[in-house]
N, C-alpha and C positions, 0 to 999 in steps of 0.2 A: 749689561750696564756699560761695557767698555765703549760701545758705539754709540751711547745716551750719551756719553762721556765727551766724545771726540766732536759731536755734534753738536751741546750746549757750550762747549768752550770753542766755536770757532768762530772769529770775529764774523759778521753778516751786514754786507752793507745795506743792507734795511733797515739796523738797529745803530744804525751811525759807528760800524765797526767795534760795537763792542760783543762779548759774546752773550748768548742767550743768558747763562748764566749770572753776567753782572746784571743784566736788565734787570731780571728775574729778583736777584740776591742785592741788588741796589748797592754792590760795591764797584770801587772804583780797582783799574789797575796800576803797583803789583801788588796786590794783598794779596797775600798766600793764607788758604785756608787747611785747619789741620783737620785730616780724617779719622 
């Protein structure tokens, strides 16, 4: 999961630099998400 990790948070300039994540989770940055 640590590599799932590093790979959906790294901005992708395909997704107009945001990371998979925000795409994904439709938020913006810095919102901190609690685990």
């Amino acid at each position: 999961l640590e590599i799932m990790d590093k790979l959906n948070n790294r901005p992708r300039k395909c997704l107009g630099y945001k990371t998979p994540n925000q795409v994904f989770f439709g938020i913006k940055p810095p919102v901190a998400l609690a685990s």
